[in-house]
MIDOSE-1310 file (N, C-alpha, C; in nm, 2 decimals, decimal comma, always signed):
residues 125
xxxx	+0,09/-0,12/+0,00/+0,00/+0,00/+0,00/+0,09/+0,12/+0,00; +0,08/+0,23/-0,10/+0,16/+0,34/-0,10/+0,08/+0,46/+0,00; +0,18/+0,51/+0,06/+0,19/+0,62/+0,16/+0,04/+0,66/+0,14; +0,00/+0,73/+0,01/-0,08/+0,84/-0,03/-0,23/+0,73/-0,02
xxxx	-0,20/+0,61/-0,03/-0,36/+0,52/-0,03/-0,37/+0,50/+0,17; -0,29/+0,47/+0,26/-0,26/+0,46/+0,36/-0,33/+0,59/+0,44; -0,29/+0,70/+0,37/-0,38/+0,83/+0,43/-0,52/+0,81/+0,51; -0,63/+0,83/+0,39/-0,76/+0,81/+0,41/-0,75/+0,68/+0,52
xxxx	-0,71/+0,56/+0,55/-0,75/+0,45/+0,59/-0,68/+0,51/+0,75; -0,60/+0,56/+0,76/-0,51/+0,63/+0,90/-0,59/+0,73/+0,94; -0,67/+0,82/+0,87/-0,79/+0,92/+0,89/-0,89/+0,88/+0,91; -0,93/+0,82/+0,92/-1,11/+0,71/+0,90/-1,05/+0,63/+1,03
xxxx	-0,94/+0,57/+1,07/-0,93/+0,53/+1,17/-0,93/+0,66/+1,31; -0,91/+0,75/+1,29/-0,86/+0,84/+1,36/-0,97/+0,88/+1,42; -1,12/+0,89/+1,30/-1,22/+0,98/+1,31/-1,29/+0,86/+1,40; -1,25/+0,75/+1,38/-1,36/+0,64/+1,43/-1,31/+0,62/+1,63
xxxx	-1,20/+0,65/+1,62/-1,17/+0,64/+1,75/-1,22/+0,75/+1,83; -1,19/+0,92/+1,75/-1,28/+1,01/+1,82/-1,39/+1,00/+1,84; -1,47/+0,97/+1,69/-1,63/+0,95/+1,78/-1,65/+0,85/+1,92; -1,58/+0,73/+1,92/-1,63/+0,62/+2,08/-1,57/+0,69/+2,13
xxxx	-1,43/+0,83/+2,14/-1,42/+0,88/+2,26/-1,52/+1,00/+2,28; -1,59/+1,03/+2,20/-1,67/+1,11/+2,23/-1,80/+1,11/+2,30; -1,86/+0,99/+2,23/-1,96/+0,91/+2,27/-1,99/+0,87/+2,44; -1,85/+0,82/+2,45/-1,80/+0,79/+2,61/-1,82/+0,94/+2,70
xxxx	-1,81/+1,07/+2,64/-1,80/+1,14/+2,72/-1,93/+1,19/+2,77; -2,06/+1,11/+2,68/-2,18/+1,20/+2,72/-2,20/+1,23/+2,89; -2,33/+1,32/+2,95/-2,35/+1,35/+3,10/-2,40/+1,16/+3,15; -2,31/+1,08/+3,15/-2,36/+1,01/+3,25/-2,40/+0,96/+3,35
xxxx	-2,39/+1,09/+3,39/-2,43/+1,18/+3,55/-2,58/+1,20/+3,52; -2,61/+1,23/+3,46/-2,78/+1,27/+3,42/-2,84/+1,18/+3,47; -2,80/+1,06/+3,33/-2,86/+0,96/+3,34/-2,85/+0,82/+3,46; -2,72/+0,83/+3,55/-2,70/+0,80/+3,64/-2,78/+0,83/+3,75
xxxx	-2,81/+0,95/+3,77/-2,92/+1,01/+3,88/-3,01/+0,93/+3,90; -3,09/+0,85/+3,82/-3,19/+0,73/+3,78/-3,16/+0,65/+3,85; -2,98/+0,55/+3,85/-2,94/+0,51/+3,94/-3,02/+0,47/+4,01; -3,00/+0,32/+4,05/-3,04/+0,22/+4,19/-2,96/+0,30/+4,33
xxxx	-3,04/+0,37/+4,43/-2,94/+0,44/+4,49/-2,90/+0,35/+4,62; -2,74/+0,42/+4,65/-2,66/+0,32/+4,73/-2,67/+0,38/+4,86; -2,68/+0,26/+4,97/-2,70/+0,29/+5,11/-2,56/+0,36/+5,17; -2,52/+0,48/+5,16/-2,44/+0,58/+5,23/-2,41/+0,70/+5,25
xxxx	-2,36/+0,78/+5,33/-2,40/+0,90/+5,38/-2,27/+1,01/+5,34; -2,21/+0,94/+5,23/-2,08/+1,04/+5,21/-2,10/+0,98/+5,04; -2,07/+1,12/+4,99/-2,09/+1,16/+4,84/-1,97/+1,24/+4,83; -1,85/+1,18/+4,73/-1,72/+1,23/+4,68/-1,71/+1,29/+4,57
xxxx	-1,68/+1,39/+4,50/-1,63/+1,50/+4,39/-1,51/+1,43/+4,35; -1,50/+1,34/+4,28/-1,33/+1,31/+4,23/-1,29/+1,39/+4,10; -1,20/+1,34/+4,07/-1,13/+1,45/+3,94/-1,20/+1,40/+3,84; -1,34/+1,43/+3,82/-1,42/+1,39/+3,71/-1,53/+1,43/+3,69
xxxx	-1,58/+1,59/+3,71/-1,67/+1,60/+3,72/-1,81/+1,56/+3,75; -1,82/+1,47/+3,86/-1,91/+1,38/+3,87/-1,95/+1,36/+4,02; -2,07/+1,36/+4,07/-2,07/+1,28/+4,19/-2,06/+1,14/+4,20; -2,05/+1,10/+4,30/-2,03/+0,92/+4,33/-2,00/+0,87/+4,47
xxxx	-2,10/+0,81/+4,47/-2,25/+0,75/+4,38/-2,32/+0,86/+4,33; -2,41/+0,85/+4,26/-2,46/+0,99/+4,19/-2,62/+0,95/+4,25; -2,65/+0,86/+4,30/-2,79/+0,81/+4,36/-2,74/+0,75/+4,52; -2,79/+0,85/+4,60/-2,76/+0,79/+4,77/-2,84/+0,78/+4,82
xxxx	-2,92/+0,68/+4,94/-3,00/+0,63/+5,01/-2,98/+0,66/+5,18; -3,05/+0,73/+5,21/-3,06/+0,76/+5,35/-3,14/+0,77/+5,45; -3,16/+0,70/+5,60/-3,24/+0,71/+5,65/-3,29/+0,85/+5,68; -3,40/+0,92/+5,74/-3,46/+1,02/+5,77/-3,37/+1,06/+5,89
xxxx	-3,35/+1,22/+5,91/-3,24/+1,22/+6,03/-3,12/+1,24/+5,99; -3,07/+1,16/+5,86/-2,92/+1,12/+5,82/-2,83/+1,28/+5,76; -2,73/+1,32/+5,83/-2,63/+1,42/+5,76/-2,57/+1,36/+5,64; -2,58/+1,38/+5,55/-2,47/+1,34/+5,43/-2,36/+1,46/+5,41
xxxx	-2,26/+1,39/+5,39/-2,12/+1,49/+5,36/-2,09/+1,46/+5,25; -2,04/+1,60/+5,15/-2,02/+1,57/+5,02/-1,87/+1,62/+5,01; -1,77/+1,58/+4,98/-1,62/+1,55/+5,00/-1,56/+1,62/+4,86; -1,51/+1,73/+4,83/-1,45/+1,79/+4,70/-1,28/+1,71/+4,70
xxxx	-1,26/+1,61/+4,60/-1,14/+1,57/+4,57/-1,09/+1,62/+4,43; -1,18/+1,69/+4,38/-1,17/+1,73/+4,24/-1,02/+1,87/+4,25; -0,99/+1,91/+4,18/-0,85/+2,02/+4,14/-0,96/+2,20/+4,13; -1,11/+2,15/+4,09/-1,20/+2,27/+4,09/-1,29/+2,26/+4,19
xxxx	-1,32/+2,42/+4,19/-1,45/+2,42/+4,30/-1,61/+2,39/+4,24; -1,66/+2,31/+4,33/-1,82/+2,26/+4,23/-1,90/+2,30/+4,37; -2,06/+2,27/+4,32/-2,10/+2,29/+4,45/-2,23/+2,19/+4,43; -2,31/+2,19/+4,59/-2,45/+2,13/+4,56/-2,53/+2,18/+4,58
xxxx	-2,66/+2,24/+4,49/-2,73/+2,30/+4,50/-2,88/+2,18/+4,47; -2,93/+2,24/+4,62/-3,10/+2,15/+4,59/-3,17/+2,17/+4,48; -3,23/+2,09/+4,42/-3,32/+2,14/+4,27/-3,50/+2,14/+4,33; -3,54/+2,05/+4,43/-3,66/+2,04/+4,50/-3,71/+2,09/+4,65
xxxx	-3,82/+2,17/+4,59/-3,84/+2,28/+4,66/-3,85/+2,19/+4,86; -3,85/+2,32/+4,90/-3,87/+2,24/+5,06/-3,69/+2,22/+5,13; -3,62/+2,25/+5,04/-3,47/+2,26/+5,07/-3,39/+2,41/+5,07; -3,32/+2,43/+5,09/-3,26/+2,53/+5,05/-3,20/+2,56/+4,89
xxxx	-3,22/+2,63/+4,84/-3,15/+2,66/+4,72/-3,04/+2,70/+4,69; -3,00/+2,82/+4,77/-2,85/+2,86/+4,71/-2,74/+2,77/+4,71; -2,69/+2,77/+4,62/-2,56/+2,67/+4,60/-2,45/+2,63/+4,72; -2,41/+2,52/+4,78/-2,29/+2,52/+4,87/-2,19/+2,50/+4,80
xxxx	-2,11/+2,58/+4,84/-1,99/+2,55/+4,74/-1,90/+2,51/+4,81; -1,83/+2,44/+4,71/-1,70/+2,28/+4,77/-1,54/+2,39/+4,68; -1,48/+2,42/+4,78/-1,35/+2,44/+4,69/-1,30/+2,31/+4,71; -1,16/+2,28/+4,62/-1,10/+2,17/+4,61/-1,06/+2,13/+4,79
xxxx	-1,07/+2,01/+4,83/-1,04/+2,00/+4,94/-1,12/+1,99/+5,07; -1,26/+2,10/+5,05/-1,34/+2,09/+5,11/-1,42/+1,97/+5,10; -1,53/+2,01/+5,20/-1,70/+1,93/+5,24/-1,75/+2,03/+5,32; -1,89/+1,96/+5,25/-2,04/+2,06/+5,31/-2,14/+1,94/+5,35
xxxx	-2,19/+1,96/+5,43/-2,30/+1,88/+5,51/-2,43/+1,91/+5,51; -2,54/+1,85/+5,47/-2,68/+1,85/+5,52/-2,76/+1,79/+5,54; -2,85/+1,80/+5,65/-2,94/+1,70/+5,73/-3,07/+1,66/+5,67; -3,03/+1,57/+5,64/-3,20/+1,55/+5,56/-3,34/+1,44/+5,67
xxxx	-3,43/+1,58/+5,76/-3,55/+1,50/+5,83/-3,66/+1,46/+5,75; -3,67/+1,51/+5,65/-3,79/+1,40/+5,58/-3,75/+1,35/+5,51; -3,88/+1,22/+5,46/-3,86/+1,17/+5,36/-3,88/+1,23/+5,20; -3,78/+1,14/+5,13/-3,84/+1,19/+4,98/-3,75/+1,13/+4,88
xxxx	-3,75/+1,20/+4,76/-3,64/+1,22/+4,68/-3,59/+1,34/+4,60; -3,52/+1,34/+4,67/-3,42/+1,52/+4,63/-3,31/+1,49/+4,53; -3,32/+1,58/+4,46/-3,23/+1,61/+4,35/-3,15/+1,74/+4,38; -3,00/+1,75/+4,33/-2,89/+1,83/+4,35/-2,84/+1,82/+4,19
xxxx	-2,76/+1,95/+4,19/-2,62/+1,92/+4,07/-2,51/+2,02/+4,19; -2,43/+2,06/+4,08/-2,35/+2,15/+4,08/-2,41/+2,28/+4,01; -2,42/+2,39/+4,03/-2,48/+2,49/+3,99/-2,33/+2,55/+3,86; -2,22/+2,52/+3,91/-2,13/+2,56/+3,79/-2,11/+2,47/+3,67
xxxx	-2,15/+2,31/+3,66/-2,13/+2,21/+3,62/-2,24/+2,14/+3,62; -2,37/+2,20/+3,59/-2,53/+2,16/+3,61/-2,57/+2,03/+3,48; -2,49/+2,04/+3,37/-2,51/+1,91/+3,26/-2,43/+1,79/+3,29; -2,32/+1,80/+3,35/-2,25/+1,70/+3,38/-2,29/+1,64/+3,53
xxxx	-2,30/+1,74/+3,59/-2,31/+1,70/+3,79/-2,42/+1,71/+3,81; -2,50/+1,57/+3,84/-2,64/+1,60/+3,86/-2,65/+1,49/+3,99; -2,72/+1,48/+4,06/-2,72/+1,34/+4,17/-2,89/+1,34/+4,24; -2,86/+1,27/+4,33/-2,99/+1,21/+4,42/-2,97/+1,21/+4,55
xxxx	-3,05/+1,21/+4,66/-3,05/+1,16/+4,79/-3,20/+1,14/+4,80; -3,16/+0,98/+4,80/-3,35/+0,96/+4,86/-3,35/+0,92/+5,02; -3,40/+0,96/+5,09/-3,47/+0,98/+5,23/-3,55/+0,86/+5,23; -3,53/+0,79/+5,31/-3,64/+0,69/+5,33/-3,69/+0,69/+5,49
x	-3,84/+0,70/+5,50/-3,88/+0,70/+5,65/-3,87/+0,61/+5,73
């Protein structure tokens, strides 16, 4: 195969690998929120704009702490009413805490990173 036929077949491979890495990058996080949610009271920021678990289960009563490991500042802001609204903000390094007494299911993101960082805390009585 000469150089000039090798081109197009080296470019077509190129484009094919960007698109599955692109594909890979959709909000996860969105659709994660859906998530089966997991029994624990600590929600971590890692270097990936994401919460995780992005779906948490908590008894009524329970403080959850949300732990920023990320290199940026994100925050969590309630999206359902009956909470507070304004955003808490996590610089790198920090955590913010809040007590959830009823039951439900509450939705949060990040208010700076609201497509990618989306999560859950469901409350169970």
């Amino acid at each position: 195969m000469t150089a000039g036929a090798r081109r197009p077949a080296i470019l077509a491979a190129g484009v094919a690998v960007l698109a599955l890495a692109i594909a890979g990058c959709g909000p996860a996080t969105s659709a994660g929120a859906d998530a089966s949610p997991v029994a624990t009271s600590t929600v971590v920021l890692p270097a990936s704009y994401q919460f995780e678990p992005v779906s948490i289960a908590v008894p009524a009563g329970t403080t959850v702490t949300w732990s920023n490991e990320d290199h940026f500042t994100h925050s969590v802001q309630f999206l359902d009413g009956g909470l507070p609204s304004d955003p808490m903000l996590l610089q790198p390094g920090s955590a913010t805490t809040f007590t959830f007494s009823e039951p439900g299911r509450y939705r949060y993101q990040c208010h700076l990173h609201p497509v990618d960082m989306q999560g859950t805390v469901v409350v169970e009585g």
